[in-house]
C-alpha positions in Angstrom: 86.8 104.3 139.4 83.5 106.1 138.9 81.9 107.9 136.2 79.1 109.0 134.1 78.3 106.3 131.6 76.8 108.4 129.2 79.4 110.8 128.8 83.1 108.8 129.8 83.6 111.7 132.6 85.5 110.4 135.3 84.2 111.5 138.9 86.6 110.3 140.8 89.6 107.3 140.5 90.9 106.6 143.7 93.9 103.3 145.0 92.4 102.2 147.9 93.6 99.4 150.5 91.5 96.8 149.5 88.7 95.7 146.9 85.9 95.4 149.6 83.0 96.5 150.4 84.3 98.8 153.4 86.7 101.1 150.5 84.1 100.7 148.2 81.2 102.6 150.3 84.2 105.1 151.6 84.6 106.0 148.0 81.5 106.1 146.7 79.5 108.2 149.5 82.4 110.5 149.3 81.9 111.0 145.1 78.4 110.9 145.9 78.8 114.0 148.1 81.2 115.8 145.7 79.4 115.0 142.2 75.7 114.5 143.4 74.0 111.0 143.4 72.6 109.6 140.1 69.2 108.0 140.0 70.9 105.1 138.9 73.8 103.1 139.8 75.6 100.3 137.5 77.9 98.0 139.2 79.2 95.0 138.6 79.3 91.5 140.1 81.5 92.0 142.3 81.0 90.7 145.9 81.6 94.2 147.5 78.9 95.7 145.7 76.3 93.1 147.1 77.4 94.3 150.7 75.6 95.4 153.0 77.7 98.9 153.7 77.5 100.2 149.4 73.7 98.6 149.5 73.4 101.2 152.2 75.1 103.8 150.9 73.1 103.9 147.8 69.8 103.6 150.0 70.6 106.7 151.8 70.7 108.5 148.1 67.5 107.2 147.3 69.6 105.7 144.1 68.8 102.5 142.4 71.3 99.9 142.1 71.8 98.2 138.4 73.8 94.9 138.2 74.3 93.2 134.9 73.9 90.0 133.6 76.3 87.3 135.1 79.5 86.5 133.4 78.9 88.8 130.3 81.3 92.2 129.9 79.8 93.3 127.3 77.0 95.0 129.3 79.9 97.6 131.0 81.3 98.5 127.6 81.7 102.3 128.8 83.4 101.4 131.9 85.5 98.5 129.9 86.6 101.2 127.4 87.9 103.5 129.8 89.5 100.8 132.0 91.9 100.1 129.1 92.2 103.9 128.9 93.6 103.9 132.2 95.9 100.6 132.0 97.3 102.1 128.9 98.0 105.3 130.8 99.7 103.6 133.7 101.7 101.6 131.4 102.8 104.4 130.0 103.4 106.4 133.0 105.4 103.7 134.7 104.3 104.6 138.1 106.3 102.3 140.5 105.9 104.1 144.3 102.8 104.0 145.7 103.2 107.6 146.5 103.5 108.9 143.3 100.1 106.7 142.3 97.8 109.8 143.7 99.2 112.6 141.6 99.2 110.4 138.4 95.6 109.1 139.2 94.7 113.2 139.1 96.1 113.7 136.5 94.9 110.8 134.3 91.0 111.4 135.5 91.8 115.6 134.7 93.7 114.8 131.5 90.8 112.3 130.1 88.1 114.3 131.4 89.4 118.0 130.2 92.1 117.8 127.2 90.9 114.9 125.5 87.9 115.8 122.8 85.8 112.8 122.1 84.2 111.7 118.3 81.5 110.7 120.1 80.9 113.7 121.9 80.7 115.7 118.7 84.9 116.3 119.3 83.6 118.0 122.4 86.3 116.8 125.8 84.0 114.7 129.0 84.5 117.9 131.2 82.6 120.3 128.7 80.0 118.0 128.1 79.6 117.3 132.2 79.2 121.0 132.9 76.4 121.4 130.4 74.2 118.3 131.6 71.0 118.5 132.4 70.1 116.8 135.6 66.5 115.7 135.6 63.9 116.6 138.2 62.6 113.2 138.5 61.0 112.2 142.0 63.4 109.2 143.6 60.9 107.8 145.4 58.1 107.8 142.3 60.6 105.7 140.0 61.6 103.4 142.6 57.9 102.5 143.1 57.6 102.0 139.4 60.8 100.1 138.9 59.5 97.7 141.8 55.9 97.1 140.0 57.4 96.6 136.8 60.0 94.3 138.5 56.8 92.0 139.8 55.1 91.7 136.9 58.4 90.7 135.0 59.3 88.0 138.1 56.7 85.8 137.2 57.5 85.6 133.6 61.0 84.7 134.0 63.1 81.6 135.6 63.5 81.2 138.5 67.4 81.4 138.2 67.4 84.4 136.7 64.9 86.2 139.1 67.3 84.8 142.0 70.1 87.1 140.0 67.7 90.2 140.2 66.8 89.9 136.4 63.7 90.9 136.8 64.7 94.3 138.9 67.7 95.3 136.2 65.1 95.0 133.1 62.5 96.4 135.4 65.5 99.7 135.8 66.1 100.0 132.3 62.9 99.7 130.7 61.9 102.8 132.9 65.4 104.6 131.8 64.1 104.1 128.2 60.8 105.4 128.6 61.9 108.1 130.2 64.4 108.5 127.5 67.6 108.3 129.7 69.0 105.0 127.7 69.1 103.8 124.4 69.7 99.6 124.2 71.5 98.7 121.3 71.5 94.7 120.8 75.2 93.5 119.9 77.0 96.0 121.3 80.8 95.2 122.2 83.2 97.0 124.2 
């Protein structure tokens, strides 16, 4: 699944083969060239999304690539929430042939995003909010050198552990996202 994480808009939910980095980068240049590429990308831990083929993929967008900490859900809340949005669905559906998964995967991602207002969207549904976005005209190339001289002057304060885990490059990301006003961190959230 992909989506916006500020509004829960699904772009696209696709069953693929196999969880690996080949499906993964098939999936996500193919979103990417139907919904646009963000400026930046959160995925998890997964081994896939340390591959060479999505690293490349997200490279050719000029996006930049935001893994969370190890081991702690917390920091996908968004995508955690509408995961059991999904399983709850699918439950309820009780899809059993893989050809009918398609046509209820369309259905779940149109249902969510268009019929379904959100509280937190002012009661407004995903899809209206999507359509009235406002995509900033930021230069890719301008934050990715700033991310990368924040990013070396965070390295040297910080373990060596953690700058092996890209730390340094994921607070670099989001302390430009917050002064540009894109994210808002909230200590002690929980999904």
């Amino acid at each position: 699944m992909l989506a916006d994480a500020a509004i829960p808009y699904r772009t696209t939910i696709a069953p693929i083969d196999a969880y690996d980095a080949e499906h993964v980068a098939h999936i996500l240049a193919r979103d990417l060239a139907e919904h646009g590429a963000p400026y930046v990308l959160r995925l998890d831990r997964a081994r896939c999304h340390y591959a060479p083929a999505v690293r490349h993929v997200c490279e050719q967008h000029g996006i930049l690539v935001l893994h969370g900490p190890p081991r702690h859900p917390q920091y996908y809340g968004q995508l955690e929430r509408q995961n059991r949005e999904h399983r709850a669905w699918l439950d309820a559906a009780n899809v059993v042939h893989d050809g009918d998964l398609d046509v209820e995967l369309e259905l779940m991602r149109t249902t969510l995003n268009r019929d379904w207002p959100r509280r937190n969207l002012g009661w407004a549904t995903p899809e209206s909010m999507w359509l009235r976005r406002r995509t900033p005209n930021l230069d890719r190339t301008e934050l990715h050198t700033r991310v990368d001289e924040r990013a070396a002057r965070l390295a040297p304060t910080m373990p060596p552990k953690a700058v092996r885990l890209g730390n340094h490059f994921r607070r670099a990301i989001e302390h430009e996202l917050v002064s540009l006003g894109f994210l808002d961190l909230q200590p002690g959230g929980a999904c």
